[in-house]
N, C-alpha and C positions, 0 to 999 in steps of 0.2 A: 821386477819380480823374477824371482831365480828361474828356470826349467827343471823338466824333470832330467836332462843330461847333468846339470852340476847337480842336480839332488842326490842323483845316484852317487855321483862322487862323495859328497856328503856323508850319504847312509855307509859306504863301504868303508869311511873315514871314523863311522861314529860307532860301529860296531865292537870294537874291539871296549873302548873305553863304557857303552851302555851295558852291553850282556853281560849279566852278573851284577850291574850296580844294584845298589836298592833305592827306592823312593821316599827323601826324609819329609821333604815337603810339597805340597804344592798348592800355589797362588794364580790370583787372576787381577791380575792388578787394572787390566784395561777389558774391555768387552772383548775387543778381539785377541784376547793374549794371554796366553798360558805358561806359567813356567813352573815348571818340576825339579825341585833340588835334589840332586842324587850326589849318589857318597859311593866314591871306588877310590879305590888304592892310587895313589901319584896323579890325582885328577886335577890340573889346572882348569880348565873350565868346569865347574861345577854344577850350571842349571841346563836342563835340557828348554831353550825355546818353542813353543808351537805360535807362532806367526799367521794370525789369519786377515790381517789387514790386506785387503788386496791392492794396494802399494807394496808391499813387501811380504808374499805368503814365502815361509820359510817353517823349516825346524831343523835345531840347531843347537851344537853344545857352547854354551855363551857364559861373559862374565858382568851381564847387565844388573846393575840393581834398581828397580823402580819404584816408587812411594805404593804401599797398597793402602786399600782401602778399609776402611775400621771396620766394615762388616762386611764380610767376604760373601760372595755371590751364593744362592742356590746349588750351581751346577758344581763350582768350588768344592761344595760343602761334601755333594754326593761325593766327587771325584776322592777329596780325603779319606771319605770312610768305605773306599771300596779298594783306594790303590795307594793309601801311606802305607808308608814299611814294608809296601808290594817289592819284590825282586823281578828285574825287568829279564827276560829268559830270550827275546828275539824282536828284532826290527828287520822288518822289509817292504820293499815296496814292491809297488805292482809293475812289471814291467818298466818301462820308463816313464812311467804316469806319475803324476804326482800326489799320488794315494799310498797311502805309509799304515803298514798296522803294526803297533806296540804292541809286545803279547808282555802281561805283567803275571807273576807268579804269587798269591797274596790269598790271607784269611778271609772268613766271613764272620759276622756273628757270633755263631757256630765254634769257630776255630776251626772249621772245616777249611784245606787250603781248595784254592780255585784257581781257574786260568780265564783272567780277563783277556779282550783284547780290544785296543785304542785304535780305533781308525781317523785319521788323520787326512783328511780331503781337502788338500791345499788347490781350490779351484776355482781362485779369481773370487769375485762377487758372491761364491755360491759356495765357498769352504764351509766346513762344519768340520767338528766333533764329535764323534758318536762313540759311547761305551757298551760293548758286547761283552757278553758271556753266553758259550756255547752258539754263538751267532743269532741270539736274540739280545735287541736292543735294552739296554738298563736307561741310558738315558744318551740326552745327545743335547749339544750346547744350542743349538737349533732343531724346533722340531715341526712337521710338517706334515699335516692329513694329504691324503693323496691328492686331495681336488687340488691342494696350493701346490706340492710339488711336480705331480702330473705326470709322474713316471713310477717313484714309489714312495711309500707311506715310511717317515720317520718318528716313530713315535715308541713308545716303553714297551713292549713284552710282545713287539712286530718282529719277524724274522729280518735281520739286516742284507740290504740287496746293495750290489755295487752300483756306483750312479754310469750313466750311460759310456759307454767307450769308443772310441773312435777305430776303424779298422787299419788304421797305417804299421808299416814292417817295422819290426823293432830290429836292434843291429847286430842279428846272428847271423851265421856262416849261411845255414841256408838262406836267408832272403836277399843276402848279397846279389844271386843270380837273377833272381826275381827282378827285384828293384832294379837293375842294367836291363833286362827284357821289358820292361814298362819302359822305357825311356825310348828305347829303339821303337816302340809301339806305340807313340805316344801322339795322338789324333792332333794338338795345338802345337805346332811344332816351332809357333814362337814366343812361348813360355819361357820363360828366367831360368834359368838351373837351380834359382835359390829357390825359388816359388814351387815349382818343382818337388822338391826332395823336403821342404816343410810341410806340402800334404801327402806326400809317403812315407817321410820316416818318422817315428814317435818320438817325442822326449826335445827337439827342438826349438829352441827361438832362433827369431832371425839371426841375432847377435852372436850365436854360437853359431849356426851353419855359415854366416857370411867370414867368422875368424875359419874355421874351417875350409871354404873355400878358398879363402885368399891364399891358405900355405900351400894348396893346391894349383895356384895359379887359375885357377876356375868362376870366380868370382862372378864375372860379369857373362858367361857363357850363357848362351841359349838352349836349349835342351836337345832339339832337333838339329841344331849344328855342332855336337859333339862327334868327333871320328872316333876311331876303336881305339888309341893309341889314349886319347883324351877318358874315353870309357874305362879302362884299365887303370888309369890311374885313377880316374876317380872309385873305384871296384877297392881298390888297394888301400887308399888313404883311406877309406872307411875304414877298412878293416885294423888297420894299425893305428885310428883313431879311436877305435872300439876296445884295442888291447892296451889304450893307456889308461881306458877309465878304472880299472881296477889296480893300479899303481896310486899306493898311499901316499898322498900330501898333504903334511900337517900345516901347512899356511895355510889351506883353504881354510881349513877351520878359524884360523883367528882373522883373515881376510873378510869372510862373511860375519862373525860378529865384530870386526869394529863396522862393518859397514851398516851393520842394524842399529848397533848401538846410537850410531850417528843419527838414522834414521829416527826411531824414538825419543832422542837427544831434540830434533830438530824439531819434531812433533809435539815431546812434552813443552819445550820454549814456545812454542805459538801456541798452544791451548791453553796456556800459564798467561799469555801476553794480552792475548783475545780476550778473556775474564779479566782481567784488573782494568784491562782498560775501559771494557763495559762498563765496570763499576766509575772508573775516573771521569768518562764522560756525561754519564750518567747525573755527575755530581758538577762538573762543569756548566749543563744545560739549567741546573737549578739555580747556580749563581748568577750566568747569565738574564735568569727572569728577575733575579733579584735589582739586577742592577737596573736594569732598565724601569722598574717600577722606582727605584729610589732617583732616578735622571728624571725620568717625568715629575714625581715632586719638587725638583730641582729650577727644574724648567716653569714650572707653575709658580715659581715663586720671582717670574720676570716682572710681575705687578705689582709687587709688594711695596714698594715705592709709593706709586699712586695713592695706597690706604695711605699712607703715612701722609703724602701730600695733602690726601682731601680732608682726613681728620684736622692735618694744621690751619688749614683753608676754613674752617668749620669754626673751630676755635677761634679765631680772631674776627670772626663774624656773627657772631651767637645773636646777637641784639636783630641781625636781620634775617632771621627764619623763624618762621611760622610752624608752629609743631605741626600743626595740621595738614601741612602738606608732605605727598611722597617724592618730593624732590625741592633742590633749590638752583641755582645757576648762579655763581658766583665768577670774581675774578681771579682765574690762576697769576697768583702775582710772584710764583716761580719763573714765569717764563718772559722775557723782556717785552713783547709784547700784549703782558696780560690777557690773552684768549677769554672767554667766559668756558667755565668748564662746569657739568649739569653733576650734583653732585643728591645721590640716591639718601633718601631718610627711612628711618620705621615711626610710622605714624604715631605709632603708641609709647615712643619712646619719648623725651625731654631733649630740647638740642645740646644741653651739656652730658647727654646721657649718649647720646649718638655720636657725639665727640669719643666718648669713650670707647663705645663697642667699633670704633675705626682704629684707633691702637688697640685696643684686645686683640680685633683680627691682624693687624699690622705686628706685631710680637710674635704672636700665633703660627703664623708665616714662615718669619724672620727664621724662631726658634725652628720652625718644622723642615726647613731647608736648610741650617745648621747643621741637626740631628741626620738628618736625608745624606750630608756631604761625608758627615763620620762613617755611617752606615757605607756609604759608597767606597772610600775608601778602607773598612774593612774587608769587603766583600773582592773590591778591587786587588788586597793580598790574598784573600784566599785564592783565588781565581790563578795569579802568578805561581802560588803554591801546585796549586794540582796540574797546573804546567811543566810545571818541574818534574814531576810523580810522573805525568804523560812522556815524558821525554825521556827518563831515564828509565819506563816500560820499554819505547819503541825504539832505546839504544842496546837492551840486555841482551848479552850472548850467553848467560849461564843462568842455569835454573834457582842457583843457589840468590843470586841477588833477585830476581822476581820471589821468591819466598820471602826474603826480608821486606821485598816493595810491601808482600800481601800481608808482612806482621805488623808495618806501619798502616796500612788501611785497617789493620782489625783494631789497632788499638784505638781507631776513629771512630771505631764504630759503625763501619761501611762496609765489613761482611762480616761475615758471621764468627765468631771468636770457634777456635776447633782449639779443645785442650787436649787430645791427645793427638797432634801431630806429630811426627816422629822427625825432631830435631834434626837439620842435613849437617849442619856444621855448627860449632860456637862461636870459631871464630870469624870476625866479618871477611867477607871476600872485596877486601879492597885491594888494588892495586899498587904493587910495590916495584921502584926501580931501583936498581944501582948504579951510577955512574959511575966511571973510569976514575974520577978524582977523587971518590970515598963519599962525596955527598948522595943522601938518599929522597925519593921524589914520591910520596905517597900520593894517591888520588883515588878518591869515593867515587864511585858510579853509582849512588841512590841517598836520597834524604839522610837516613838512616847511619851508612858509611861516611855521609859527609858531616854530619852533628858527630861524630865518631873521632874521626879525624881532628875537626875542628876545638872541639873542646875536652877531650880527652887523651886524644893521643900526643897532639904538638903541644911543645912547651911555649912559653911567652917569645921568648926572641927567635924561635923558628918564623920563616917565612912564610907568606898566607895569598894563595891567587886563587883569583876569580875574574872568569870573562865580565866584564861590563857591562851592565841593566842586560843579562841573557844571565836563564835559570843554568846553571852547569854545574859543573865536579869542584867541590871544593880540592885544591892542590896546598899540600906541605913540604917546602925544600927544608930538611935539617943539614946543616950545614956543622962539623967541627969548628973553622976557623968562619972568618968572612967570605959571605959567599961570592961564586964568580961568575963573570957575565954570561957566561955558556948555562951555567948551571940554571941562572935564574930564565935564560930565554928558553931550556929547555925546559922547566918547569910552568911557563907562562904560556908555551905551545901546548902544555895538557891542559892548561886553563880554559884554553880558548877553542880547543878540536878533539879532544879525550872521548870516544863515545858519542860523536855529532857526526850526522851527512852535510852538516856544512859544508857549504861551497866557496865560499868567499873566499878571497883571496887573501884576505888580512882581517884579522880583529882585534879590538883593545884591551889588553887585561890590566886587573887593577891589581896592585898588591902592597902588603905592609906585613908588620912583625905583630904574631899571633896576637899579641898586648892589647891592640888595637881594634879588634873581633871582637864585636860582642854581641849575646842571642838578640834576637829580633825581638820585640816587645808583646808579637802575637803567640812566641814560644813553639811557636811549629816547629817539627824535626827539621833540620837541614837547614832555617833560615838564619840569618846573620846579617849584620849591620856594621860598617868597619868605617875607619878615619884616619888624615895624617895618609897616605897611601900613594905611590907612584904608579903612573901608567904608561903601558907597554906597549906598542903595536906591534905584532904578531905575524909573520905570513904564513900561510896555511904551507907550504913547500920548506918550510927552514928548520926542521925536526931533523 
């Protein structure tokens, strides 16, 4: 989380390019995140960020795009109709606090203009939003009767109060004196110098006072062991640390949004990763109950034998049972020893009729553990299928192949179909290499890119790898002439490690000419069945 020392830098950075801009749009694409698209003249960064994640409270002129949401929020909605096509007239902040107020220039209703103003309270846990006019609250992205906030009431048409302040010196001439007389004064005299000067001066983090100190050579000093000589320069370095904050640097600006960008980047991929995969496991747990229900009929069907036995035992004895009884004891003359084996009747049945209903059930069996082994083994590919999906969720480093993972579950039917999702790209984001000798090395990282690849993109005598009974990236070498042994091992090394935390030291890849590929018969994206094929061992170091 930035401070209010780099904010200020920030704010004195962002002034030139806000005042005067106007306000075309503004979005809320996340609960805690705001962004306002403004239009001035020669503006490369074009949205203003407000950042209330407290991971990263910020505001900022950024070049972030984020998915928004089909129906824009409540507070959204006020903000549009009180500050689009407002003209922004002043940003400042509060001393070195990280309290910022936008003053915006903009109509009413009416056509009457007005002067809003954006208070911005970047403060950890407890950031808000609040929109005033004439310093009565219009509304606030968070709002709070006195009992919940317990200092002041946040709420519509309440006079807006600042949230509580701390008393530490900010970094003007006079308190320079001050703050070296507290120190010489200072009751704990083996206190840190850094520890020190972050409960007396406003606007730092450790991080900026400990860079601070170091150029100082002060770093590790104790407070009460400073001499005068030590005092003076630290007296001084403040003060010509004070006189750089208002020296413009345009890199901070793009410094801090690529590092947000990053930030959200990292956040939207694991919010993206954590959903599909809820959905995949979710769908894993089901086929698991299945299988195990289809193994126990499997398993129940170890007796089936028996019926067949005792029906044929029955059969060639008919002349000696007695319908009348519920049992007979004959000779098992399956087993070299002929055992007597007691074999059950239904009393109301005929003994050639009991013959019968012991193959009925012996069939019945047969067929139902047949049926059970199909089942098993359909269930047993789906199972391998959404393994794949799982693997190639918890290998994605771009947002763009988790959307395509979530176009192949919607088309399953396993969330929810959204038609107005706003398209990120058309073309697939698979991975393209060139090698030095003109041959080219395509490789899918998801279902989707690899049913792509596979039967669309490579033609018949392009080459086709795949790691070995493990779900992975389908890989295409196109090759001009015949290919060559580098080519093909560095194409067999994406087969077998492309998007894996594999360990191993070595794996087997399989490969053949695309000719030889063909869909899997369960038709799932990404699956394939191939023949005719050589195999590669791999070491995980030979890339």
């Amino acid at each position: 989380m930035i401070d209010g020392i780099y904010l200020y830098k920030l704010i004195q950075m962002m002034k030139d390019d806000l005042i005067g801009a106007r306000i075309e749009k503004i979005y809320h694409p996340k609960k805690k995140l705001l962004i306002f698209k403004i239009k001035n003249n020669n503006l490369n960064l074009n949205k203003l960020v407000v950042s209330l994640d407290p991971n990263f409270c910020s505001i900022h002129l950024s070049s972030i795009t984020l998915l928004n949401p089909t129906q824009p929020s409540s507070f959204c909605m006020l903000l549009r109709k009180h500050l689009e096509n407002g003209t922004i007239v002043n940003i400042k902040q509060l001393c070195y606090e990280r309290i910022i107020e936008l003053t915006i220039d903009s109509y009413n209703e009416l056509g009457i203009k007005t002067l809003k103003s954006l208070h911005i309270e970047l403060m950890g846990k407890y950031s808000n939003i609040i929109l005033t006019e004439n310093n009565l609250i219009v509304d606030a992205l968070y709002k709070y009767p006195i009992g919940v906030n317990g200092f002041r009431e946040i709420l519509s048409k309440r006079s807006y109060v600042l949230p509580p302040l701390n008393n530490k010196l900010t970094l003007d001439d006079d308190n320079f004196e001050i703050l070296i007389k507290n120190i010489k004064d200072i009751d704990i005299k083996d206190l840190p110098l850094l520890t020190f000067l972050q409960l007396h001066l406003q606007g730092f983090s450790k991080k900026t006072m400990n860079t601070l100190l170091n150029s100082l050579n002060l770093k590790d000093q104790i407070s009460g062991d400073l001499n005068n000589n030590q005092l003076l320069c630290l007296k001084e370095g403040l003060k010509n640390f004070r006189n750089t904050l208002d020296v413009k640097d345009p890199s901070i600006q793009y410094e801090i949004d690529n590092l947000f960008n990053k930030f959200y980047y990292n956040q939207e991929i694991s919010n993206k990763k954590q959903k599909l995969l809820a959905v995949v496991k979710k769908q894993k747990k089901k086929l698991r109950k299945k299988m195990a229900i289809y193994q126990d009929k499997i398993n129940q069907d170890l007796d089936s034998d028996s019926l067949r036995i005792k029906g044929e035992i029955l059969s060639a004895n008919l002349y000696r049972i007695n319908k009348k009884l519920p049992f007979v004891d004959l000779e098992n003359y399956y087993e070299p020893l002929m055992p007597i084996i007691r074999i059950e009747l239904n009393e109301t049945l005929s003994p050639s009729n009991n013959v019968k209903q012991y193959f009925k059930k012996y069939h019945k069996v047969k067929e139902g553990k047949k049926q059970s082994e199909n089942l098993l083994k359909e269930v047993s590919n789906e199972l391998d299928y959404f393994n794949s999906i799982e693997i190639s969720i918890n290998n994605s480093k771009d947002i763009v192949d988790l959307v395509e993972t979530a176009d192949e579950l919607e088309s399953l039917g396993l969330i929810p179909k959204i038609t107005k999702r706003k398209k990120i790209t058309k073309k697939l984001n698979y991975v393209k290499y060139d090698l030095e000798n003109g041959d080219i090395i395509l490789v899918g990282k998801n279902n989707k890119q690899n049913d792509y690849l596979t039967f669309k993109e490579a033609n018949n005598k392009d080459l086709w790898f795949h790691r070995q009974d493990y779900p992975g990236p389908h890989v295409i070498l196109k090759s001009a002439k015949e290919p060559v042994k580098e080519s093909i091992e560095k194409a067999a090394w994406f087969a077998g490690y492309q998007g894996t935390n594999d360990t191993l030291d070595g794996v087997t890849v399989d490969y053949t000419i695309k000719k030889n590929v063909k869909r899997h018969p369960s038709l799932k994206l990404g699956k394939a069945y191939y023949t005719d094929f050589t195999s590669i061992f791999i070491n995980r170091f030979s890339k």
